[in-house]
C-alpha positions as CSV (number, residue, x, y, z in Angstrom):
1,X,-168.1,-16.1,47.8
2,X,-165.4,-14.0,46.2
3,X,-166.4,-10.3,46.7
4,X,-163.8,-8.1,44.2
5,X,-161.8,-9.7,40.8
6,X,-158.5,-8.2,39.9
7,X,-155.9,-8.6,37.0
8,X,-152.8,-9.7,38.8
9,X,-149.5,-10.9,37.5
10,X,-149.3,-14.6,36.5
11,X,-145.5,-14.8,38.0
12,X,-146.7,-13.8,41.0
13,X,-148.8,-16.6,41.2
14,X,-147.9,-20.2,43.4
15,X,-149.0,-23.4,42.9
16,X,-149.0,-25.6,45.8
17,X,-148.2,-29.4,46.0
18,X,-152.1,-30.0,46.1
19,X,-152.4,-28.8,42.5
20,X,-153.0,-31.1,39.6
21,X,-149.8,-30.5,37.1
22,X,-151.3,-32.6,34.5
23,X,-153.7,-30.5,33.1
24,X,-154.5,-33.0,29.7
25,X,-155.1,-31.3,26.1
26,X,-156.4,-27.4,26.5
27,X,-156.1,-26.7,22.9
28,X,-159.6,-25.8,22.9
29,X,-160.0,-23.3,26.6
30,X,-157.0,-21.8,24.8
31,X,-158.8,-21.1,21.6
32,X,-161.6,-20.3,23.4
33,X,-159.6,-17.5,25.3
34,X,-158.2,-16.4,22.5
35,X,-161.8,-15.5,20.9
36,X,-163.6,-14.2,24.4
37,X,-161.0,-13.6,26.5
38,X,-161.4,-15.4,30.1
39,X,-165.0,-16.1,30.9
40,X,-164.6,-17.4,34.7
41,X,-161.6,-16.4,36.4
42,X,-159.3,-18.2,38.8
43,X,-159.5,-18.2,42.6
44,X,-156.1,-17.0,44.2
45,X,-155.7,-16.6,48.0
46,X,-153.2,-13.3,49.1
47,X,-149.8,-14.3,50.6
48,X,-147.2,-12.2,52.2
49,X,-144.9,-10.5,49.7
50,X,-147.2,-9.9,47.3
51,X,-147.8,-13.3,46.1
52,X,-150.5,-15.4,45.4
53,X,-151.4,-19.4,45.9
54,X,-153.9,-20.6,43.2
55,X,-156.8,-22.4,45.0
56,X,-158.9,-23.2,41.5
57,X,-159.1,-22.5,38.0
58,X,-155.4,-24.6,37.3
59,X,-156.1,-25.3,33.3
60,X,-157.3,-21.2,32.7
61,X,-153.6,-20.6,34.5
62,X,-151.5,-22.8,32.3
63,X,-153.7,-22.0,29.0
64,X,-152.4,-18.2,29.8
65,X,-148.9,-19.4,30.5
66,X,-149.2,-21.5,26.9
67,X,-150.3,-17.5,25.8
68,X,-147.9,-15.8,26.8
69,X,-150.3,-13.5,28.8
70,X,-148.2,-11.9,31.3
71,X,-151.5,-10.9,33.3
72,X,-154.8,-12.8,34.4
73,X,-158.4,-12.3,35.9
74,X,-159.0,-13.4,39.3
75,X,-160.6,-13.9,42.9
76,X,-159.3,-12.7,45.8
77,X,-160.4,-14.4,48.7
78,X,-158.9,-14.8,52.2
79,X,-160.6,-17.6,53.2
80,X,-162.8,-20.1,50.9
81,X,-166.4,-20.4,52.1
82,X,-168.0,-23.8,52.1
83,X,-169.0,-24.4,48.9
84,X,-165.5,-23.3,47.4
85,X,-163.7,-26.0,49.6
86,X,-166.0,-28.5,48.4
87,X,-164.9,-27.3,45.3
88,X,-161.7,-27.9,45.7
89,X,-162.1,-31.4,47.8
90,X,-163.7,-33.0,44.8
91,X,-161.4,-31.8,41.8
92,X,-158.7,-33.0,44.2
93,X,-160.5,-36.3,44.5
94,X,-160.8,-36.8,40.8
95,X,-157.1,-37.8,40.8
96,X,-157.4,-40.5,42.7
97,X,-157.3,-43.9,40.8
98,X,-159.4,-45.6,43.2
99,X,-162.8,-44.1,42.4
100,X,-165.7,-46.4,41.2
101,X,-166.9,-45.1,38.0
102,X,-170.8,-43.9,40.2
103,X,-168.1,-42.0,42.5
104,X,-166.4,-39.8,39.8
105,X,-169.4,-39.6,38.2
106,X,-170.8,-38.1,41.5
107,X,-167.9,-36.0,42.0
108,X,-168.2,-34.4,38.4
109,X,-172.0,-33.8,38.8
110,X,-171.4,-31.7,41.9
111,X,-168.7,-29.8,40.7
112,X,-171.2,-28.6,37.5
113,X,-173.4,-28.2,40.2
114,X,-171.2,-25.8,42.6
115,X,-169.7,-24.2,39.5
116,X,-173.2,-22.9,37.8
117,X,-174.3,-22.0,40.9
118,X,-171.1,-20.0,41.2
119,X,-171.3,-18.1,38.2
120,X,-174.7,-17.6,37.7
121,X,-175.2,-15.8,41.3
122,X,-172.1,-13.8,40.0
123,X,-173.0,-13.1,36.2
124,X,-173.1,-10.0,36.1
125,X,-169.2,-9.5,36.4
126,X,-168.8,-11.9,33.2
127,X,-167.7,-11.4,29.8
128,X,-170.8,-11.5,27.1
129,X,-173.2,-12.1,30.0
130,X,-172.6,-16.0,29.7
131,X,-172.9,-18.7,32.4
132,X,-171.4,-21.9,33.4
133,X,-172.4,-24.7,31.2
134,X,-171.7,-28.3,31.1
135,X,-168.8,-27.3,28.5
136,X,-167.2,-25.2,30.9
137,X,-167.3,-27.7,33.3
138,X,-165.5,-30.1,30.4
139,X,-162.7,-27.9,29.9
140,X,-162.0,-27.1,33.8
141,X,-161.3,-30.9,33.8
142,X,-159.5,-31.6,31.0
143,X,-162.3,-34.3,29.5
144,X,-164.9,-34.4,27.1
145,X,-168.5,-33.0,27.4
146,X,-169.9,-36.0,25.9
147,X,-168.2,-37.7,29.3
148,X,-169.5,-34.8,31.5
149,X,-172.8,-35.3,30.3
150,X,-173.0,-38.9,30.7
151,X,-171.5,-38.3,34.0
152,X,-173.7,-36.1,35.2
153,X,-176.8,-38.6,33.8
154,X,-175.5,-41.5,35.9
155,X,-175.2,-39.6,39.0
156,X,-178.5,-38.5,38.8
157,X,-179.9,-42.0,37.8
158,X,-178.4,-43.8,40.7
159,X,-180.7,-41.3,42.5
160,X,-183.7,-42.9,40.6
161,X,-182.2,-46.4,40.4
162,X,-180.4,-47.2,43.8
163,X,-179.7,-51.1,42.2
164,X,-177.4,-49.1,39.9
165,X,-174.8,-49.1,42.8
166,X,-174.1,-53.1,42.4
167,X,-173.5,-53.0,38.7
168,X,-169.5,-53.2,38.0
169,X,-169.1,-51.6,35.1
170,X,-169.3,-48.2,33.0
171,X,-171.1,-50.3,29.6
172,X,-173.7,-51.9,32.3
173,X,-174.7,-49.2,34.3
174,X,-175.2,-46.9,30.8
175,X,-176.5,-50.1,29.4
176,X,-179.1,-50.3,32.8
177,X,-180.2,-46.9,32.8
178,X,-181.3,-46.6,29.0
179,X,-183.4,-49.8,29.8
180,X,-185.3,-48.4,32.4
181,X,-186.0,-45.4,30.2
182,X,-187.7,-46.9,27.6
183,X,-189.4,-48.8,30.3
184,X,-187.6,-52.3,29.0
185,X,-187.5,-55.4,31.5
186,X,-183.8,-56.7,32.0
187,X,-184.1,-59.8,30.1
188,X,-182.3,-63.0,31.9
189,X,-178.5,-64.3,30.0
190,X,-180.7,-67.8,28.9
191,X,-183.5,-65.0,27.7
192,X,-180.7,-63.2,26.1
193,X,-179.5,-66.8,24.2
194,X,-182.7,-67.3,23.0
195,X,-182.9,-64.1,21.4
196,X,-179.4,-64.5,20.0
197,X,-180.6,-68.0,18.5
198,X,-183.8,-66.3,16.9
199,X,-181.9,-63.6,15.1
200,X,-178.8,-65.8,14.1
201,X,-178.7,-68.3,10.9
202,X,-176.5,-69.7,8.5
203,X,-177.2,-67.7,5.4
204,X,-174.9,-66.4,2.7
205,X,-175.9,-62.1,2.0
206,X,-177.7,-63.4,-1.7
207,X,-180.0,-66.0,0.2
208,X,-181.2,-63.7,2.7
209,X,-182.0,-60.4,0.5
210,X,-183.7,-63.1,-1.8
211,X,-185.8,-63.1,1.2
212,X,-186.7,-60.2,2.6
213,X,-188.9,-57.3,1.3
214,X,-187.3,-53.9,-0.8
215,X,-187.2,-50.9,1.1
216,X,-186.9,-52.8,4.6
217,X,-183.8,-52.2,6.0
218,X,-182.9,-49.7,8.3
219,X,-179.3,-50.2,8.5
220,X,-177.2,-53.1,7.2
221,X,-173.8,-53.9,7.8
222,X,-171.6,-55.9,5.1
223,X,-167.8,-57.2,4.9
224,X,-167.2,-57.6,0.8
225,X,-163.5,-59.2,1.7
226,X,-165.8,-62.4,2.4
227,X,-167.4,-62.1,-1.6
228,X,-165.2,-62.5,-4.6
229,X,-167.8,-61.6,-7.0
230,X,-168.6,-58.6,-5.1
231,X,-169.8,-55.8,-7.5
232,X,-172.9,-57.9,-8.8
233,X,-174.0,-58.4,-5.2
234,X,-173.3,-54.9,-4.2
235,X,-175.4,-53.7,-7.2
236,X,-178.2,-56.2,-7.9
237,X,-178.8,-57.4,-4.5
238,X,-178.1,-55.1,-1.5
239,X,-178.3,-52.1,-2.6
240,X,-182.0,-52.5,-4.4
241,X,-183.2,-52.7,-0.5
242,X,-182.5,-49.7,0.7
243,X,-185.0,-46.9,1.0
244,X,-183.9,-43.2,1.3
245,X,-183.9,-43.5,4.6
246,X,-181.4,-46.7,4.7
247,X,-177.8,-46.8,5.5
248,X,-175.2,-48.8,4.8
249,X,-171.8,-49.6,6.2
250,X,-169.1,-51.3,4.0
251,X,-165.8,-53.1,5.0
252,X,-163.6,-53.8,2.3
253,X,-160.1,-54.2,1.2
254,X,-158.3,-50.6,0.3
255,X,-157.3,-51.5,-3.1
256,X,-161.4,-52.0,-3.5
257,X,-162.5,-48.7,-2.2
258,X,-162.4,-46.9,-6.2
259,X,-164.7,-49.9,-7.3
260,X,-166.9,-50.0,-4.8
261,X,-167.2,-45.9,-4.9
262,X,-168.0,-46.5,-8.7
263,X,-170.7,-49.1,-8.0
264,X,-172.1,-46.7,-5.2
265,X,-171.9,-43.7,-7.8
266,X,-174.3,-45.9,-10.7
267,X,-176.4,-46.3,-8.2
268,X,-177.5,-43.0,-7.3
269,X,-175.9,-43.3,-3.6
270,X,-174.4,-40.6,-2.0
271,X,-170.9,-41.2,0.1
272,X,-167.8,-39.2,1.9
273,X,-165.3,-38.2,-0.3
274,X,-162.5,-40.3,1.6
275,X,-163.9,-44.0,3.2
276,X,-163.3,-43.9,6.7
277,X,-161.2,-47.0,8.7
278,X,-161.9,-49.1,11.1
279,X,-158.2,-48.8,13.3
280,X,-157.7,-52.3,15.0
281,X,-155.9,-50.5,18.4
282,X,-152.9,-52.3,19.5
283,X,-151.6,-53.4,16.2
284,X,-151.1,-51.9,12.9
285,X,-154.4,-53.4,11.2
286,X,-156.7,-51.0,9.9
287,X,-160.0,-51.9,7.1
288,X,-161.8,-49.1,5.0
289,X,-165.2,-48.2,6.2
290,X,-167.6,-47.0,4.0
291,X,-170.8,-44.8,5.3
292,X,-173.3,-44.8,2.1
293,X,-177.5,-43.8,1.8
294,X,-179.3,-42.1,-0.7
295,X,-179.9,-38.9,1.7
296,X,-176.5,-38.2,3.3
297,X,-173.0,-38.0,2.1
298,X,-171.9,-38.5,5.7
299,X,-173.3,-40.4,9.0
300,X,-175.0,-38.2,11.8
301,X,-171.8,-35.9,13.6
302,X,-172.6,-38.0,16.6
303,X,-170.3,-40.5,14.6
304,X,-166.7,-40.8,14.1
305,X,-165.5,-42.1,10.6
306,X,-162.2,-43.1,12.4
307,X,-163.0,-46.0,14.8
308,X,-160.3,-46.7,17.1
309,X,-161.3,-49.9,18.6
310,X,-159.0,-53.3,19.6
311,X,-160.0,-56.2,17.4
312,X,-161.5,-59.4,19.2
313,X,-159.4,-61.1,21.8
314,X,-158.8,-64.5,20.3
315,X,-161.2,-64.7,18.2
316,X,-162.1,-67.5,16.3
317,X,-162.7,-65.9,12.6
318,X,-160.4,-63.4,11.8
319,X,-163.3,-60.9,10.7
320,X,-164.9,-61.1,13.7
321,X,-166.0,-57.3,15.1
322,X,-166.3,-56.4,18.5
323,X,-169.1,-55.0,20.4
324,X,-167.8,-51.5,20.6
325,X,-167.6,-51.2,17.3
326,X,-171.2,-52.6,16.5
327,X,-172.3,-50.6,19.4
328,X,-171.0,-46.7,17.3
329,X,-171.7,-48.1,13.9
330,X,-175.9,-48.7,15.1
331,X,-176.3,-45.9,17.8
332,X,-174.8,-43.4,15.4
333,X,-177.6,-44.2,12.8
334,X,-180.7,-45.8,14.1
335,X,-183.6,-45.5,16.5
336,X,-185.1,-47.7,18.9
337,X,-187.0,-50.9,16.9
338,X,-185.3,-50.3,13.6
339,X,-184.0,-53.1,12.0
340,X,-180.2,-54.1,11.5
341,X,-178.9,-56.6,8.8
342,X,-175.6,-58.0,9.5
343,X,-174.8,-59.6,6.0
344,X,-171.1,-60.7,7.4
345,X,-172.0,-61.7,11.0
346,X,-168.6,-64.0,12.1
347,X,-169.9,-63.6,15.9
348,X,-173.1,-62.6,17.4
349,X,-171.8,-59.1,19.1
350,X,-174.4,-57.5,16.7
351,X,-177.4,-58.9,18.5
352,X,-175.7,-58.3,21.4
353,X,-176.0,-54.5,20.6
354,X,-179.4,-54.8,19.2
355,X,-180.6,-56.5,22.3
356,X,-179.2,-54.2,24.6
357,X,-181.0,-51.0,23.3
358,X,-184.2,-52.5,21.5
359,X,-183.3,-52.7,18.2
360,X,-184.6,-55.5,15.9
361,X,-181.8,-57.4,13.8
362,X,-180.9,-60.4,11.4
363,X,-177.5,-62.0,11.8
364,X,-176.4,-63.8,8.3
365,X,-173.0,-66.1,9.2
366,X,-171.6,-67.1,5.8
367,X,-169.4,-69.6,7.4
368,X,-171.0,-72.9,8.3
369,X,-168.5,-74.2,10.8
370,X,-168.1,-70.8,12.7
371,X,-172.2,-70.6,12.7
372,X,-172.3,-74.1,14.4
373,X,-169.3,-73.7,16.7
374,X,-171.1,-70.0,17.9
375,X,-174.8,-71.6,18.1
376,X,-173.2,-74.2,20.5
377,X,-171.7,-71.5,22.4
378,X,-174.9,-69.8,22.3
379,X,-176.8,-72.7,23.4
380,X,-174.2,-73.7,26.9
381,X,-174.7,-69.8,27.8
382,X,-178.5,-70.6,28.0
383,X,-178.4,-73.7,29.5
384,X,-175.8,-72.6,32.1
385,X,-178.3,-70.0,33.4
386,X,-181.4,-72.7,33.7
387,X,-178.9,-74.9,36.2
């Protein structure tokens, strides 16, 4: 462990050819040295004419160059110890493009590890008595903290779930471990088809509220580009449904957006003062979104307005959604067992959601064609698995 700090100049410090250079966006460490000063300070190693070689703590140097700061805090060591070169090992390792998403995950979990246990043994020599948090550990790395702390949760649930290790992907392993916390059997693809089938019909948005109970509906989802004569429905139909804990998320051309914020305003609903968009990546498409309840002007702060997310891959209705979006537009607003309405459902990604993290849903398909071309699809998937 480093036994003295000391303020030494930055030109006098090197940085070897087993540094990162790319250090990513650290707008916020440098805001966040500009309000407290530097919480943690770098590691440096002594060299012969008064130099220095930077062995960690590469994003607090650069922020101070970005600074001007002509001085920073730091480590002295002569050797690292153990820990410290583990320290080192796994931020180098993090480069590499090879790692399996479990792997990095592992590797980030360790550093928070070594780096609280760093810090706190050595608190007493920091600014405002703070020590190292999951944020810290965001900002040493040049990623998010959501991504730390998702991180850090697989890591320690392929410790709890060793059948973790043979899933492929990022979505399935999350998908996996928020299963077995609520204690939910993974359901079989031909069980998953015929929950599809149950929640999917050929319904227009008017037949199916016509239906179903007032003050029912958790969340519901609606694309008015589908409806011509879309204020009545808006108005008389959906919006009768919600209760003041409902929510409501509305796709719609932009030239409709002052309409449907008047329709929303008679109604006694609350909404942000500019419609979000839904930002089709990798073209220049983009569709209003519009959050409305009777409680909240704005969804939870877990949700972005701005959805960045590629449209379908050949899909076979142009308003088809993809599962990522689904996935933000329910997680940021419901609970487990709630109930979704999909009033516009051109594909069954919606149940897909819902299935995944034990929601309850309706799927309405306006289109009669597209509803019979996806319950075929639907059916094959399910009698694929039984062969």
């Amino acid at each position: 462990m480093p036994q003295k700090v000391e303020e030494i100049p930055i030109d006098k410090i090197e940085i070897g050819d087993r540094q990162r250079r790319d250090y990513g966006d650290i707008e916020n460490l440098k805001l966040s040295i500009e309000m407290y000063g530097l919480l943690y300070p770098i590691i440096v190693e002594p060299q012969p004419g008064g130099l220095f070689s930077l062995r960690a703590g590469g994003r607090r140097l650069q922020a101070f160059n970005l600074l001007g700061r002509k001085k920073i805090d730091a480590f002295l060591v002569e050797t690292l110890n153990e820990a410290e070169g583990k320290e080192l090992e796994l931020e180098e390792n993090l480069q590499r493009k090879d790692l399996t998403y479990i792997e990095r995950a592992k590797a980030i979990r360790e550093i928070d590890k070594l780096k609280k246990e760093k810090y706190t043994s050595s608190a007493p020599i920091l600014r405002l008595g703070r020590i190292w948090t999951q944020k810290d550990t965001a900002e040493e790395l040049g990623i998010s903290e959501a991504k730390v702390s998702e991180d850090i949760k697989i890591a320690e649930a392929t410790e709890l779930y060793p059948e973790i290790g043979d899933l492929k992907t990022k979505r399935e392993i999350l998908r996996y471990i928020r299963r077995m916390e609520n204690g939910l059997i993974e359901l079989a693809p031909s069980e998953v088809s015929s929950r599809i089938l149950e929640s999917f019909c050929f319904k227009r948005a008017e037949s199916v509220l016509a239906e179903m109970p007032l003050n029912t509906i958790n969340l519901a989802l609606i694309d008015l580009r589908e409806y011509a004569d879309y204020e009545s429905l808006l108005e008389n139909k959906i919006l009768p449904h919600f209760s003041k804990f409902g929510a409501l998320f509305i796709f719609c051309d932009l030239i409709s957006v002052p309409l449907v914020y008047k329709i929303l305003g008679r109604a006694g609903m609350k909404y942000p003062e500019k419609p979000g968009i839904w930002f089709m990546r990798g073209s220049d498409d983009y569709i209003p979104l519009i959050y409305t309840s009777y409680n909240r002007t704005a969804p939870p702060l877990r949700f972005n307005t701005n959805q960045s997310i590629p449209a379908v891959k050949e899909p076979d209705h142009t308003r088809e959604k993809p599962y990522q979006l689904y996935y933000n537009l329910i997680m940021s607003q419901t609970s487990s067992k709630d109930f979704i309405l999909d009033l516009t459902a051109y594909n069954y990604e919606c149940a897909k959601v819902c299935i995944d993290h034990n929601r309850n849903c309706l799927l309405a398909c306006p289109d009669a064609g597209l509803f019979e071309m996806k319950k075929r699809e639907i059916l094959a998937k399910g009698e694929g698995e039984k062969k």
